[in-house]
C-alpha positions as CSV (number, residue, x, y, z in Angstrom):
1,X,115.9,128.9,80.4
2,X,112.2,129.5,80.3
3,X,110.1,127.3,82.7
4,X,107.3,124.6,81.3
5,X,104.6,126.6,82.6
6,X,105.6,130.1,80.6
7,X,106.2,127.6,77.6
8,X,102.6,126.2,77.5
9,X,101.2,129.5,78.2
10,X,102.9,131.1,75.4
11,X,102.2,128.4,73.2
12,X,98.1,128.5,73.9
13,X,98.6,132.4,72.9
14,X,99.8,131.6,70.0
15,X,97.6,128.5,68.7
16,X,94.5,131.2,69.9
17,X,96.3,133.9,67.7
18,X,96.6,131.3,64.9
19,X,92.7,130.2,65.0
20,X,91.3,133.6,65.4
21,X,93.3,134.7,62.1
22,X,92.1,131.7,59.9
23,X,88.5,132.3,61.4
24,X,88.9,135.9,60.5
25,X,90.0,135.4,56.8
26,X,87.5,132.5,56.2
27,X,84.6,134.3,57.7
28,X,83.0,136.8,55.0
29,X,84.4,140.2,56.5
30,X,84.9,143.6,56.1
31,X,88.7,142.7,54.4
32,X,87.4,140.1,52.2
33,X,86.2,140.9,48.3
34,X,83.3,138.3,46.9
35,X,83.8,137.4,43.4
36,X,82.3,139.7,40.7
37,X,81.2,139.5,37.3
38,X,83.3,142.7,36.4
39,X,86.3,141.3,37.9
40,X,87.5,141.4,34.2
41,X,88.4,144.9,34.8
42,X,91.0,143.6,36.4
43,X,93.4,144.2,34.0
44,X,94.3,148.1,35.1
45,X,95.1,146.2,38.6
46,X,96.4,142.6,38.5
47,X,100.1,144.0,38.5
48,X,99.0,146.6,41.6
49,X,96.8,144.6,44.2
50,X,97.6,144.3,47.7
51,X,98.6,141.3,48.7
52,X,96.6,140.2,51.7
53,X,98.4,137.2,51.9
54,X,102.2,138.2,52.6
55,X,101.0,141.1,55.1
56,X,99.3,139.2,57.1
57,X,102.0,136.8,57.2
58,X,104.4,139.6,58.5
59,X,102.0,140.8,60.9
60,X,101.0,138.0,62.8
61,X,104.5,137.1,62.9
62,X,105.2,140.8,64.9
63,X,102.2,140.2,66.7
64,X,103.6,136.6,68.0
65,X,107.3,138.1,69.2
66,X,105.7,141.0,70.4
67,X,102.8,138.8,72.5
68,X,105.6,136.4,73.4
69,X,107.6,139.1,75.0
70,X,104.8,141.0,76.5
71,X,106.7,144.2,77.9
72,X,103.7,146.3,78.7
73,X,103.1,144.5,81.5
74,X,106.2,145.5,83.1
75,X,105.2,149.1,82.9
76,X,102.9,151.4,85.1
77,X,100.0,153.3,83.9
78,X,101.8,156.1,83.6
79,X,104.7,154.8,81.9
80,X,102.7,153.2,79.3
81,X,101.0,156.7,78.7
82,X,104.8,157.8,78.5
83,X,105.6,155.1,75.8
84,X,102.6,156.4,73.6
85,X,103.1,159.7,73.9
86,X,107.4,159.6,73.3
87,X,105.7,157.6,70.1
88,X,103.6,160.0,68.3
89,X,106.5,162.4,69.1
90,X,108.5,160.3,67.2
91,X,106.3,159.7,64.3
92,X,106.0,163.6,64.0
93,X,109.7,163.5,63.9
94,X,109.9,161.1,60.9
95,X,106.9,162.8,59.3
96,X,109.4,166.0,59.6
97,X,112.6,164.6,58.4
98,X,110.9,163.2,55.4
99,X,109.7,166.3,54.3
100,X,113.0,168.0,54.6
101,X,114.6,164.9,52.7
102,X,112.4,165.9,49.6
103,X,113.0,169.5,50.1
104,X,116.6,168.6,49.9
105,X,116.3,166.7,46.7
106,X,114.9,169.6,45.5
107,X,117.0,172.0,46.5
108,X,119.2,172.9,43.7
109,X,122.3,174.4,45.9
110,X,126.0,173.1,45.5
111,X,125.3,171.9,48.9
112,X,122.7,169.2,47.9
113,X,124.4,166.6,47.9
114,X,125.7,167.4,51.3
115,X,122.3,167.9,52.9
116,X,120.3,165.1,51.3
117,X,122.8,162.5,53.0
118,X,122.9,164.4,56.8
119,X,118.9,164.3,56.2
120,X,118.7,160.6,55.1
121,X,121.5,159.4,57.4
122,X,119.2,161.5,60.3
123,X,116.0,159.6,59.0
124,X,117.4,156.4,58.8
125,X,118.7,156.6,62.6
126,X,115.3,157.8,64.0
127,X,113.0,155.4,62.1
128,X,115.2,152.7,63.2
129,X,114.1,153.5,67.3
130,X,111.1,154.7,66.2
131,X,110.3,151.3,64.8
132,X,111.4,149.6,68.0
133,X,109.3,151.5,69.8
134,X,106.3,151.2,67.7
135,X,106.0,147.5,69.2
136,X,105.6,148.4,71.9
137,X,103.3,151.2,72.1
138,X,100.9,149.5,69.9
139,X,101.1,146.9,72.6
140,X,99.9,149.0,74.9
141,X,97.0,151.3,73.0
142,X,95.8,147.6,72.4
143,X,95.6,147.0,76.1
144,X,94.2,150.0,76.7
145,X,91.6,149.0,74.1
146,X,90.6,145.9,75.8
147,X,90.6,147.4,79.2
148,X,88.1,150.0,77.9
149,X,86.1,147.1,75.9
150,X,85.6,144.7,79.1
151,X,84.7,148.0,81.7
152,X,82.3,148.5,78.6
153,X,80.5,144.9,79.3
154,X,82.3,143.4,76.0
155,X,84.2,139.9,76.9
156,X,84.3,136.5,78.1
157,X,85.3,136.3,81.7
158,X,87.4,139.3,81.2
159,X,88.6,138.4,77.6
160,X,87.9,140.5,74.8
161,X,87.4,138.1,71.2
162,X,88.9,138.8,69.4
163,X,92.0,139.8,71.2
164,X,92.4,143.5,70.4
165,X,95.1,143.5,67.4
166,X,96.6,146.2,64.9
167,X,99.6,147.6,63.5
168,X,100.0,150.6,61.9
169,X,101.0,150.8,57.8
170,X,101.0,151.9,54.3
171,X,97.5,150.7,53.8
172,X,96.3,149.9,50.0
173,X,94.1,152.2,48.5
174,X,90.6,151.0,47.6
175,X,89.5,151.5,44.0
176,X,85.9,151.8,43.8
177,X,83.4,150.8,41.0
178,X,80.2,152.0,40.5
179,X,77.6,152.4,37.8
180,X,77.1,155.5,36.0
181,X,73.4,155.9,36.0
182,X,72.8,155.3,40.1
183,X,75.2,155.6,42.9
184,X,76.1,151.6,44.3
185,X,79.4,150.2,44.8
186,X,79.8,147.4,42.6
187,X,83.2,146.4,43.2
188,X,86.1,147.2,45.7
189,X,89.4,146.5,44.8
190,X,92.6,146.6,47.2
191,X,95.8,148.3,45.5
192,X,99.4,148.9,46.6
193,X,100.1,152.4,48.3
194,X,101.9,154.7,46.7
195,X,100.0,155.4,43.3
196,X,100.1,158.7,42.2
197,X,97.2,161.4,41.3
198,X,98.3,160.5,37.1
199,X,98.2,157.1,37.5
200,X,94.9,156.6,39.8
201,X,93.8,158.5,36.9
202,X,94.6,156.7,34.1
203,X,93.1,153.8,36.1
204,X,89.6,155.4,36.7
205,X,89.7,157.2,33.1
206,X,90.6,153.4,31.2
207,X,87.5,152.0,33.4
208,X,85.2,155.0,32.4
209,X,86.1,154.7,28.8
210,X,86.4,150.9,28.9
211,X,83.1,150.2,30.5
212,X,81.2,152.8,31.3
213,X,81.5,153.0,34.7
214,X,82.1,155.7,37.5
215,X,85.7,154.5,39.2
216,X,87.5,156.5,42.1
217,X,90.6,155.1,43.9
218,X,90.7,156.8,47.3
219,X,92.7,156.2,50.4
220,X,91.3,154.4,53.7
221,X,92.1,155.2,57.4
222,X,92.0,152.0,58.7
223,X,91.1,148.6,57.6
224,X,89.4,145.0,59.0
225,X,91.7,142.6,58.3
226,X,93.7,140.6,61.1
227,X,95.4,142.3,63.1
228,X,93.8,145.3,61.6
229,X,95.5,148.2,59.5
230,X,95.6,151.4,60.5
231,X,97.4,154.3,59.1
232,X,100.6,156.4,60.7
233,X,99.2,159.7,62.4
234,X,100.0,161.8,64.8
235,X,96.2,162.3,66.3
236,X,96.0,160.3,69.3
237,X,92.4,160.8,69.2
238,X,91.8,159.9,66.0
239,X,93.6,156.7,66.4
240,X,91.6,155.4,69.1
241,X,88.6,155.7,67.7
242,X,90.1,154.3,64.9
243,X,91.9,151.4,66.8
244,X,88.3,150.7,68.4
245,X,86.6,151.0,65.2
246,X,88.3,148.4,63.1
247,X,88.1,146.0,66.3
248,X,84.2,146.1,65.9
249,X,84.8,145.1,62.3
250,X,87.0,142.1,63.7
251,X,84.0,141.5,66.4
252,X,81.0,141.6,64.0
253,X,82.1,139.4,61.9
254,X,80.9,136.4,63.7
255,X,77.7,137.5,63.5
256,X,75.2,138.0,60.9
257,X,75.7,141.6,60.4
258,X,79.2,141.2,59.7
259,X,79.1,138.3,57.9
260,X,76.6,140.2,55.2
261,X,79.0,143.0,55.0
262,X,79.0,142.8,50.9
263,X,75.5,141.6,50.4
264,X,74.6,145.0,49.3
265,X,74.9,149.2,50.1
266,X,72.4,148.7,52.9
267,X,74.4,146.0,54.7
268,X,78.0,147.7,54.2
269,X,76.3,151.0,55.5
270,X,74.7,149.4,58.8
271,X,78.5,148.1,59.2
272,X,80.1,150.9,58.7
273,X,78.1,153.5,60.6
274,X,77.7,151.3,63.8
275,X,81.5,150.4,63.7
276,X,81.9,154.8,63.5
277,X,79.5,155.4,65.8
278,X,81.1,152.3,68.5
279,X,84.8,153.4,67.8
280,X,84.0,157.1,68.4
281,X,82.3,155.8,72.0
282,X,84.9,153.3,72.9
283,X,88.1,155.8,71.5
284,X,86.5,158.7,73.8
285,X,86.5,156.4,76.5
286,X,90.0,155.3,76.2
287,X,91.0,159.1,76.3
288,X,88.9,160.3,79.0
289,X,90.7,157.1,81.1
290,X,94.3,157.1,79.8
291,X,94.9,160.3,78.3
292,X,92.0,163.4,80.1
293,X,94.4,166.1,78.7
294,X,93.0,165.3,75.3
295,X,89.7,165.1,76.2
296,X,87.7,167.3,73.3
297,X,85.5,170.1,74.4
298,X,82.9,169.3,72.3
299,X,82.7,167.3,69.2
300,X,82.7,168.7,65.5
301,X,82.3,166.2,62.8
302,X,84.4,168.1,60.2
303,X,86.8,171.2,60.5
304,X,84.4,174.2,59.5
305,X,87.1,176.5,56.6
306,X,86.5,180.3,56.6
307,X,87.1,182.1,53.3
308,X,86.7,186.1,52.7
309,X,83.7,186.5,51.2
310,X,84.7,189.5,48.8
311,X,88.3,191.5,48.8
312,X,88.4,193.7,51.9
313,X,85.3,192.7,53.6
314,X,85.2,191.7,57.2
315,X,82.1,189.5,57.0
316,X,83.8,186.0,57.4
317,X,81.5,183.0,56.2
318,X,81.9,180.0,57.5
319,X,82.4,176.9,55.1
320,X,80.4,173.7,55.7
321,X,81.7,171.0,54.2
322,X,79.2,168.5,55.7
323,X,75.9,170.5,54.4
324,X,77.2,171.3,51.2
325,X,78.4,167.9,50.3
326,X,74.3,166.7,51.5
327,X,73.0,169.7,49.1
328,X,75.6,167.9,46.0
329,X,74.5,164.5,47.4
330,X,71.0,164.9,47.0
331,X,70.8,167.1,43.6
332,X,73.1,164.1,42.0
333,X,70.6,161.6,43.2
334,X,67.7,163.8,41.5
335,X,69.8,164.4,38.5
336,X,70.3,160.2,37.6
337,X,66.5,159.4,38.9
338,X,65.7,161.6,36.2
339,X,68.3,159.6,33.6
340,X,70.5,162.8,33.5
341,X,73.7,161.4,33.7
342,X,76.0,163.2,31.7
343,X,74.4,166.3,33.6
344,X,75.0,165.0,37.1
345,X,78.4,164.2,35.8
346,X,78.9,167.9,34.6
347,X,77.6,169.2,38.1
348,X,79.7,167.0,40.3
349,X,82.9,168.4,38.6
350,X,81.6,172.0,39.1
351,X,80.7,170.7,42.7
352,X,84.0,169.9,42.5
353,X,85.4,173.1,41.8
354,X,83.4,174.7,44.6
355,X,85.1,172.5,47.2
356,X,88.7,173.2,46.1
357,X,88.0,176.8,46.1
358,X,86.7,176.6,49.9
359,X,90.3,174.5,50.8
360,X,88.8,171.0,50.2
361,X,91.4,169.5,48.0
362,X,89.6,166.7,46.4
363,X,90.5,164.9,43.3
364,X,87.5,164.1,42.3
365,X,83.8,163.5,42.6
366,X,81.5,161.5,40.8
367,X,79.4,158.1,41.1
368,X,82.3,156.1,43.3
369,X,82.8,158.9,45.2
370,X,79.1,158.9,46.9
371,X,79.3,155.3,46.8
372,X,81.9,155.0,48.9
373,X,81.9,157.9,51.1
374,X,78.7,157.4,51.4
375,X,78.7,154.7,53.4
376,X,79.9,156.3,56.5
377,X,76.5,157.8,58.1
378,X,77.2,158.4,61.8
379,X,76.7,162.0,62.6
380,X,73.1,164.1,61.8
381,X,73.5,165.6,58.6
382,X,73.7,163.1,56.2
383,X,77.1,164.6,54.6
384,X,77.9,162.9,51.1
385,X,75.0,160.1,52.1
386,X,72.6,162.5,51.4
387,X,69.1,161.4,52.2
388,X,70.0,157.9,52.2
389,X,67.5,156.4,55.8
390,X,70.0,153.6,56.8
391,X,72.5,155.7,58.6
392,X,69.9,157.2,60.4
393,X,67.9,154.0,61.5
394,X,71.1,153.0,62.8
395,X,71.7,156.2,65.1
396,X,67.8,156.1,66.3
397,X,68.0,152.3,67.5
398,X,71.5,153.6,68.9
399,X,69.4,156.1,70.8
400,X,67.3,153.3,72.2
401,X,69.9,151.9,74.5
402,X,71.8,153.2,77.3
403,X,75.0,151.0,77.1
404,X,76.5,150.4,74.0
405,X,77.5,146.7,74.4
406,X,73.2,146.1,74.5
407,X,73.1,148.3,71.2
408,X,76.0,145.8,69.7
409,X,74.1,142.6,70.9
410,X,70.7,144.2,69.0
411,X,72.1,144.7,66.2
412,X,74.9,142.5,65.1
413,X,72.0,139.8,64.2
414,X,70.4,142.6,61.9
415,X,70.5,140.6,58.6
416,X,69.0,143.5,56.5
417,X,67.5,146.8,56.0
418,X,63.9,145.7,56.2
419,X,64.5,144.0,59.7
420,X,66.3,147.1,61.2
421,X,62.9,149.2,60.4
422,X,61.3,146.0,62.3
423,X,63.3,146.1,65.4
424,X,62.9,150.9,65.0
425,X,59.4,150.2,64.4
């Protein structure tokens, strides 16, 4: 039997973890929609949204057993790097067994039968201990989080609030609206996983027809709710960063910066590029501490594509997919300043075109593209935020400070554009 004092000490986590969620979903974050006049548009997605609710029911309910158990702490350092790393080995093996159950579904031998059930009846077996592992090693990448935050300067007497919490899953996709004749995101809406390229498209096309707006349903890496959502990869890397930057999502949401997430562009752009520009920072910690063998050499923004530039010629040219997406940003922005909208249309498509052929595979890029991509403006360059100034305000005050827990404390009471060119200026 457990003794009184593990009893009250497990129950205070838990009454925390409780008040810290209802905080989190009362307080205006970056998981929470406002209320819209469009929202009668509605009626492509009221079968389809994501139901906030019932996941975050599950998840605090995994992250209670899991907190209540609290096996990391009976493993070394090394062992818990171990447990991560036997992880993402194991996600790589599901990704691989799915991909050879859908080859075998396809396969049109007299053996298909045969080798869609070995494949399944393999699948089934390893996501079943890769599942009870994934407790645990999310455990410990948020531990390693914290430890990373507090050596950082972030806490209370050693505690990091919020308590560093996400689990990985399907997230929902984000539909996007935004007007035709300027680039602004109007309205986000949450939808299941698992839509297909037809029916986003049906979706976007009835909205475009409907009311005459720009609509793009896109997928997201990682969202702020509570515990935060992250999505299944394989890149270590990219999940700490990732881990780190929903956290500061979670954090700045008690302040005014956070709070005014969906006040406007500005505001959701000042979000979004420090939380980038913190998780990047905090995630290249973590590795350099935990995990030095994956430690990058330098740091490139986007992977750079090479494609021949005529048949038999040795001459490679090197694709950039960061400065051509600022040249499409910028000549759209010109195009609707002038009121050409049907011919910035007509150029993102061709835009469009140019991508694919260079190995971008995008679906689509128009109004709600921009609007949404564009909000993430943490490296030089300006990428599809084209000349927009707020991303770059936000790295030069970034510059300003040394640590970035004193960058955080600056500006997580910035309550607007305006006074982040006061405190620059």
């Amino acid at each position: 039997m457990r003794d009184e004092p593990f009893l009250d000490s497990l129950a205070k986590r838990l009454r925390l973890l409780v008040v810290i969620v209802v905080i989190a979903l009362l307080a205006v974050g970056s998981s929470v929609e406002s209320v819209n006049p469009l929202d009668g548009l509605r009626k492509y997605t009221r079968g389809i949204e994501f139901d906030f609710v019932e996941w975050e029911v599950n998840a605090l309910f995994n992250k209670a057993v899991s907190a209540s158990l609290k096996l990391e702490r009976f493993l070394d350092n090394e062992q818990q790097v171990d447990v991560v790393w036997t992880w993402l080995a194991g996600t790589e093996e599901v990704i691989t067994l799915e991909q050879d159950l859908i080859a075998a579904q396809n396969d049109t031998s007299l053996n298909r039968d045969k080798m869609i059930q070995e494949v399944k009846s393999e699948l089934d077996r390893v996501k079943a201990n890769h599942s009870r592992l994934a407790k645990l090693a999310e455990a410990v990448l948020q531990n390693q989080t914290e430890v990373t935050l507090a050596k950082a300067g972030f806490g209370l007497g050693g505690q990091i609030l919020p308590p560093v919490l996400y689990q990985v899953s399907d997230l929902p996709l984000n539909l996007i609206i935004s007007p035709r004749t300027e680039i602004r995101n109007e309205l986000s809406i949450s939808l299941d996983a698992g839509l297909d390229a037809v029916d986003k498209d049906e979706i976007e096309t009835g909205i475009y027809q409907d009311y005459d707006l720009s609509a793009l349903i896109e997928p997201v890496g990682g969202l702020g709710a509570y515990p935060t959502m992250v999505v299944r990869t394989t890149n270590l890397n990219w999940l700490t960063e990732t881990i780190a930057h929903e956290w500061i999502h979670n954090y700045l949401t008690f302040f005014p910066l956070g709070i005014r997430y969906y006040l406007n562009d500005q505001m959701r752009t000042i979000n979004e590029t420090t939380a980038s520009l913190a998780g990047k920072e905090i995630g290249l910690a973590l590795i350099i501490a935990y995990y030095p063998e994956r430690t990058p050499r330098y740091y490139q923004p986007m992977p750079v594509y090479t494609t021949v530039l005529a048949e038999g010629a040795e001459t490679l040219n090197p694709f950039d997919f960061r400065s051509e997406m600022r040249e499409t940003r910028v000549r759209v922005d010109a195009l609707l300043l002038s009121g050409k909208t049907d011919e910035a249309e007509s150029y993102m498509e061709a835009r469009r075109n140019f991508f694919w052929e260079n190995g971008y595979r995008l679906r689509k890029i128009n109004q709600a593209y921009f609007a949404f991509h564009g909000s993430y403006n943490d490296t030089p360059g300006g990428g599809a935020s084209g000349e927009d100034p707020v991303g770059p305000a936000v790295q030069a005050l970034r510059a300003r400070y040394a640590s970035l827990n004193n960058f955080l404390q600056v500006i997580r009471s910035v309550k607007s554009f305006d006074q982040l060119m006061v405190l620059l200026d």
